[in-house]
C-alpha positions as CSV (number, residue, x, y, z in Angstrom):
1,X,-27.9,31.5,73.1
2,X,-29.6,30.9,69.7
3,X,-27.5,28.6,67.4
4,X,-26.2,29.9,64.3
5,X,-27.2,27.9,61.1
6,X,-24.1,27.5,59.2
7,X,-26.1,26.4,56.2
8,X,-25.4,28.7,53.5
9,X,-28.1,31.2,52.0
10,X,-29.4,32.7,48.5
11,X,-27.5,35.6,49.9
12,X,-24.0,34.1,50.5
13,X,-24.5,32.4,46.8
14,X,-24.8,36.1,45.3
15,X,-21.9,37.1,47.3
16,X,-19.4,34.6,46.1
17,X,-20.7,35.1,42.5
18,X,-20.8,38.7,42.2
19,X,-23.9,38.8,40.9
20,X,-27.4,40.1,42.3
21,X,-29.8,38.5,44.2
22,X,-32.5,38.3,41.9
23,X,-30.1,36.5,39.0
24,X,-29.3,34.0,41.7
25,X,-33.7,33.4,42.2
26,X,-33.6,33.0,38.3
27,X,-30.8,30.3,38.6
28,X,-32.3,28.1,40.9
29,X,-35.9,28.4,39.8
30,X,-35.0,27.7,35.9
31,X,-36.0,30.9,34.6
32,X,-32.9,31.7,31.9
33,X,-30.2,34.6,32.4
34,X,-27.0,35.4,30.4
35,X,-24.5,32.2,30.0
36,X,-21.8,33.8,32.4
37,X,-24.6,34.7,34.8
38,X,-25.5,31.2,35.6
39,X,-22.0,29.7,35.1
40,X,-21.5,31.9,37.4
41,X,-24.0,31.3,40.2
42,X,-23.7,27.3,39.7
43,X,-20.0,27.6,40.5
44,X,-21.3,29.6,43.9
45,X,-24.0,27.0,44.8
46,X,-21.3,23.8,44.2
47,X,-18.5,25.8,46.2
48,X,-20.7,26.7,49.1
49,X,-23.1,23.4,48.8
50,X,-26.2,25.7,48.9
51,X,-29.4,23.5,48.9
52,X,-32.8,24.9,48.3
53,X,-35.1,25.4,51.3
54,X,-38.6,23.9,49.1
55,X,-40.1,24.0,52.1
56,X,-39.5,28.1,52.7
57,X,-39.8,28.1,48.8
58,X,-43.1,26.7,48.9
59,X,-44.5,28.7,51.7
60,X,-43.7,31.8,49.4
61,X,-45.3,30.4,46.6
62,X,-47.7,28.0,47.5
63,X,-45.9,25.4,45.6
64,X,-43.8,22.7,47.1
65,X,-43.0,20.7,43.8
66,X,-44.0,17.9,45.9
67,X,-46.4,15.0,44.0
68,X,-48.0,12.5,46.1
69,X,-47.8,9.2,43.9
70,X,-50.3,6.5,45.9
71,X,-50.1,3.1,44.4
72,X,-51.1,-0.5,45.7
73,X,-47.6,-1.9,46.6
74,X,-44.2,-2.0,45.0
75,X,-44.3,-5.7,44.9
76,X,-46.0,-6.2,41.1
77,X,-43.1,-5.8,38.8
78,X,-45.5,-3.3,37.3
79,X,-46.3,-0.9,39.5
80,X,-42.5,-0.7,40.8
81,X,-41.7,0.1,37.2
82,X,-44.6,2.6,37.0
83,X,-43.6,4.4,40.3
84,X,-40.0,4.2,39.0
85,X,-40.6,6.3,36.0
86,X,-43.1,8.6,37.2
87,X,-40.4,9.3,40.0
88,X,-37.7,10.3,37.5
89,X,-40.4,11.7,35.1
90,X,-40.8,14.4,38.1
91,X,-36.9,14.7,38.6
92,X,-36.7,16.0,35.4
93,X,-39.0,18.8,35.9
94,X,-37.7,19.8,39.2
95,X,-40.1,18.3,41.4
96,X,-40.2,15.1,43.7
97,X,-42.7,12.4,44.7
98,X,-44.2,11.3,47.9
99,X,-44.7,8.1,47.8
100,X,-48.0,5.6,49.2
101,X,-48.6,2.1,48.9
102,X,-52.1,1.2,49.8
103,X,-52.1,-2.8,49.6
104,X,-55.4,-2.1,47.9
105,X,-57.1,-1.0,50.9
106,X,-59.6,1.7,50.2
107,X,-59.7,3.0,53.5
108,X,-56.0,3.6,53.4
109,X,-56.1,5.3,50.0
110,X,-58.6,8.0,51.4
111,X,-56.4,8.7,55.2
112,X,-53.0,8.5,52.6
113,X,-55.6,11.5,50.5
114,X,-55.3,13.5,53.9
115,X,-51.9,13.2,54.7
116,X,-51.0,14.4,51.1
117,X,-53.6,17.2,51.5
118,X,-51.6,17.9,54.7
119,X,-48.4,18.2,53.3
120,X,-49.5,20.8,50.9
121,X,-48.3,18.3,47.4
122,X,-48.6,20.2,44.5
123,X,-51.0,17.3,42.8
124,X,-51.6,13.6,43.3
125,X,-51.1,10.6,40.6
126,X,-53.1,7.6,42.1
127,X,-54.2,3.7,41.0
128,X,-56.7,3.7,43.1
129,X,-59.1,0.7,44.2
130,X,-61.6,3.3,45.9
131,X,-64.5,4.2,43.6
132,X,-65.4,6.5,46.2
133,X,-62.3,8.6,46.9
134,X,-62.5,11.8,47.9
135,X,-60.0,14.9,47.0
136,X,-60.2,18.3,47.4
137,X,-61.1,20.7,44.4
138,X,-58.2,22.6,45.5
139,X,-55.3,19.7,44.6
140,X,-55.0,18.4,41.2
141,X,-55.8,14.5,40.8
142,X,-54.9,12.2,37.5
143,X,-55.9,8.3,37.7
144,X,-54.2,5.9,36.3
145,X,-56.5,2.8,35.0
146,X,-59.5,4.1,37.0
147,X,-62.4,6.5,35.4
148,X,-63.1,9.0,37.7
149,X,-65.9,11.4,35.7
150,X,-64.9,13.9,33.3
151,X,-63.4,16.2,35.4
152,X,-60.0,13.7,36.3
153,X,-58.0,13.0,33.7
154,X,-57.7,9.4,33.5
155,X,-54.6,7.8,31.8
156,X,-54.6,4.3,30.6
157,X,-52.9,1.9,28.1
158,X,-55.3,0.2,24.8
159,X,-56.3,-2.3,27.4
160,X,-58.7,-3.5,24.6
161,X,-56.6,-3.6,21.8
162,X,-54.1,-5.4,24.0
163,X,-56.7,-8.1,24.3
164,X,-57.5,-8.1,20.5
165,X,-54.0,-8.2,19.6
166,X,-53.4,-11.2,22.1
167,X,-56.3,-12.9,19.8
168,X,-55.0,-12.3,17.0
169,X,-51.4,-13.3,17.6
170,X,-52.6,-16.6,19.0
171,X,-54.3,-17.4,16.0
172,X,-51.4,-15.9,13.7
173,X,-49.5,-18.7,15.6
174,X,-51.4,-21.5,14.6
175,X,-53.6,-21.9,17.9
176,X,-56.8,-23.5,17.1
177,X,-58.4,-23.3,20.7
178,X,-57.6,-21.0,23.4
179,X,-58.8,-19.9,26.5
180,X,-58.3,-16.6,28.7
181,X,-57.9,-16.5,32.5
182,X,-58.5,-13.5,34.5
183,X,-59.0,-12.3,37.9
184,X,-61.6,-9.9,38.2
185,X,-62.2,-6.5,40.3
186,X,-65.6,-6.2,41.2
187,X,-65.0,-2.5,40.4
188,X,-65.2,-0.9,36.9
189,X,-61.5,0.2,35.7
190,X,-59.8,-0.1,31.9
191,X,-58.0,-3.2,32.5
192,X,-61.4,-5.5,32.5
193,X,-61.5,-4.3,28.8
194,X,-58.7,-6.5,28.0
195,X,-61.2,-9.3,28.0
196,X,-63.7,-7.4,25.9
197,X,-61.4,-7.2,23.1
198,X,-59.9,-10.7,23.3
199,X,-63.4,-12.0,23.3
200,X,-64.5,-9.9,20.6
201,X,-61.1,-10.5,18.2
202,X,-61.9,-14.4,18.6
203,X,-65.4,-14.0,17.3
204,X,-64.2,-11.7,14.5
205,X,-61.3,-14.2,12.8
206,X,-63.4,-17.2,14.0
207,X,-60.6,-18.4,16.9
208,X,-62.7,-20.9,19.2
209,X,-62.4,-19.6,22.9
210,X,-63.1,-20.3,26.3
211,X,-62.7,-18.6,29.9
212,X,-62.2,-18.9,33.3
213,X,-62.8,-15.6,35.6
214,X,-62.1,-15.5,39.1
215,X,-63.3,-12.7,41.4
216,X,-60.7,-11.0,43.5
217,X,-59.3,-13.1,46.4
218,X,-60.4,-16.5,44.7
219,X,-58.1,-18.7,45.5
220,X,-55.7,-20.0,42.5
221,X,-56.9,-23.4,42.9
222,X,-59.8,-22.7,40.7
223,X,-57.5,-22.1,37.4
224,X,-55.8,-25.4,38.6
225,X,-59.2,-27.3,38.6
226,X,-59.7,-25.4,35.5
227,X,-57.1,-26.5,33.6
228,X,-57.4,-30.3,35.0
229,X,-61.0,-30.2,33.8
230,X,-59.6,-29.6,30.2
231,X,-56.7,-32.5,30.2
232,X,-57.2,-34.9,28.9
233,X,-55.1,-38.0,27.8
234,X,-51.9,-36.1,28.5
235,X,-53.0,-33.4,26.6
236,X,-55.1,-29.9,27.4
237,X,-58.1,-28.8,25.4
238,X,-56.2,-25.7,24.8
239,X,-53.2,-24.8,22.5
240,X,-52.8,-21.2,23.4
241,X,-53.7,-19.2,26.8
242,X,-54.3,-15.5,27.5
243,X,-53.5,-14.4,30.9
244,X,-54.5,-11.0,31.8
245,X,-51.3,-10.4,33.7
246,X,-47.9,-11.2,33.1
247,X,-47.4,-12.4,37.1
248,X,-50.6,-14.8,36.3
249,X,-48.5,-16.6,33.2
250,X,-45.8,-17.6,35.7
251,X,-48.2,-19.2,38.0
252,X,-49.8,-20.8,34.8
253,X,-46.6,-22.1,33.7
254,X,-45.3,-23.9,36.8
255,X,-48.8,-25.6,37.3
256,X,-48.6,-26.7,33.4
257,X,-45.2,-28.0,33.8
258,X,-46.7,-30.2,37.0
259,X,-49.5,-31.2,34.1
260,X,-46.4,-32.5,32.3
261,X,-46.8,-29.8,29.3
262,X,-44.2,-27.6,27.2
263,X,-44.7,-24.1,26.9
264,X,-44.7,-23.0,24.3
265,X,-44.4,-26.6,22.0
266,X,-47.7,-27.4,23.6
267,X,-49.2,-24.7,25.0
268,X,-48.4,-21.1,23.7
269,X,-49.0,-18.3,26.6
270,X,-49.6,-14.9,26.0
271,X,-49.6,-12.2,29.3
272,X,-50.0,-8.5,29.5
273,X,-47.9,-5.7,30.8
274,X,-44.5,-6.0,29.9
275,X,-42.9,-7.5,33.4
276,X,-38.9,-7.9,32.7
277,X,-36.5,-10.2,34.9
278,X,-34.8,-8.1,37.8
279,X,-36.8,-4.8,35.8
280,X,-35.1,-3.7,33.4
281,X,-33.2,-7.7,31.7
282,X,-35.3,-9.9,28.9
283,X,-39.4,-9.9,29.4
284,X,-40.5,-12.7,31.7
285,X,-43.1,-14.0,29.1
286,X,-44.7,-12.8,25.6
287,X,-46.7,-10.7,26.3
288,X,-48.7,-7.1,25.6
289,X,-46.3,-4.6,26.3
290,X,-48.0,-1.6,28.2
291,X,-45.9,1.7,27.5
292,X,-44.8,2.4,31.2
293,X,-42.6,5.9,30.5
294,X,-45.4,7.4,28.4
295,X,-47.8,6.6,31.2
296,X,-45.5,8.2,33.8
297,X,-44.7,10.8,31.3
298,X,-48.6,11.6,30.7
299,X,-49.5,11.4,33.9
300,X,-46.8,13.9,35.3
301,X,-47.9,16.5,32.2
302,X,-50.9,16.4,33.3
303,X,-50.5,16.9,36.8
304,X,-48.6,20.0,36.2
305,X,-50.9,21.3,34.1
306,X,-52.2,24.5,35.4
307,X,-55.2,24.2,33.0
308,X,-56.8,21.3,34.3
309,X,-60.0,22.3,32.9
310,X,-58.3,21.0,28.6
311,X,-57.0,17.9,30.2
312,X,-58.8,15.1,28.0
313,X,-60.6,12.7,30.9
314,X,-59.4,9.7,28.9
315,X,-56.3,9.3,27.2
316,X,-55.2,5.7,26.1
317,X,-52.0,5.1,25.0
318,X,-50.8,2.3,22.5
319,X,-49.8,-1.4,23.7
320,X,-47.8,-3.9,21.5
321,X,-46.6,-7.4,21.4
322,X,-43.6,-8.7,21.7
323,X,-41.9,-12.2,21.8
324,X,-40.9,-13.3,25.7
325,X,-40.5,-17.0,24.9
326,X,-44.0,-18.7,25.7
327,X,-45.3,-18.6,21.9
328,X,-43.8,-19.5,18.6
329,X,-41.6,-17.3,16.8
């Protein structure tokens, strides 16, 4: 004998609210009716603890609200808060995400590009570290941080103005001679511009500069020898750091405090992203704060944009500075 579902129906909601069925498909899916109408029908659907079927909905319509979000981990500080924010950017609109984290392998970016495929998601937001990846024409793609071609909307922060503004604000501070340290992807994305401008800002208000660059999976030894090569008498060559990443300034700060140094009464560090203590507390470092909600935000419009063909393939979005403790006020 078949089991009967006890789960309540669109049916039994237009039943208890004496209304049709149709005003009860308008309720659920958004679209407006008259006030009593849906006071109506919410009262049914919280009585009878109806749940939509997206699943049913979706083979209707061809739409699951379902958004495949596939980022590296949610270890960095900033990709949690990015995937936090695009996840209640989608809540908002009535759709959910499916979440991936890659561990920066490309191969498992492409097989987590299947399985999202698979599951019919409405779209997928990705930072991806495969140059290569490969998604169907049929399902909607935006990047984040990686430039696809013109037809993927890409959405970054000022990743170069956040380097000139880390230049500037050095120099504002009264450092004389700084250096940046950055570890490099060997592939092309908007972040490696944050060098670009810091460089170029130094040149332009005459801030002497120097650099260490590590390729990806260097080991951190070489900033350490770096900085060693640079002390001198109990003091370092520099009086103010840019570090590309704000999980890079702790590192630098624990192996200055081994140097015997003060940040920031010797040594003034600037980092870049915005990480905050335990998320959402006081910033872990000054730093270039990138403008996590309007990324999710921008990302999400764009994904659910049935008109993918306007979507600009760049948009860059404003960074600023703010005061975390390792400069001067």
């Amino acid at each position: 004998m078949a089991k009967k579902s006890n789960n309540p129906t669109m049916n039994d909601v237009a039943r208890e609210a004496g209304v049709a069925l149709g005003t009860v498909s308008k309720v659920v899916n958004g679209i407006p009716v008259g006030e009593d109408y849906r006071v109506r029908v919410e009262k049914a659907i919280k009585k009878l603890n109806y749940h939509i079927n997206n699943y049913a909905q979706g083979l209707k319509s061809g739409k699951t609200r379902a958004i495949a979000v596939i980022m590296p981990n949610l270890v960095s500080p900033y990709f949690a808060s990015l995937v936090n924010s695009i996840g209640k950017t989608l809540a908002l609109k009535k759709h959910y995400m499916v979440f991936f984290g890659t561990d920066y392998d490309p191969d498992q970016e492409q097989e987590y590009v299947r399985l999202a495929e698979q599951q019919k998601v409405d779209g997928i937001i990705c930072l991806s570290y495969n140059p290569k990846l490969n998604v169907s024409d049929e399902i909607p793609l935006v990047s984040i941080d990686r430039y696809f071609g013109a037809k993927i909307p890409c959405v970054a922060s000022d990743n170069y103005g956040g380097g000139w503004l880390a230049a500037k604000k050095l120099r504002e501070n009264g450092c004389k001679h700084v250096a940046m340290l950055r570890i490099a992807s060997k592939l092309p994305h908007e972040p490696s511009k944050r060098r670009d401008g810091f460089i170029a800002a130094c040149e332009a208000i005459g801030l002497s500069y120097d650099q260490k660059i590590l390729s990806d999976g260097a080991p951190y030894q070489e900033f350490v020898d770096f900085l060693y090569e640079h002390f001198h008498d109990g003091k370092l060559d520099f009086d103010g750091l840019f570090c590309v990443t704000d999980s890079l300034v702790h590192q630098i700060r624990g192996t200055l405090k081994e140097m015997g140094l003060s940040v920031p009464e010797d040594v003034q560090i600037i980092g870049f992203d915005g990480c905050r203590n335990f998320g959402d507390l006081e910033l872990t470092c000054s730093t270039i704060v990138q403008p996590v909600d309007a990324i999710a935000e921008s990302a999400v419009n764009l994904i659910l944009n049935t008109d993918q063909s306007k979507a600009p393939s760049l948009l860059c979005l404003p960074v600023e500075y703010a005061f975390g403790g390792t400069t001067r006020k």
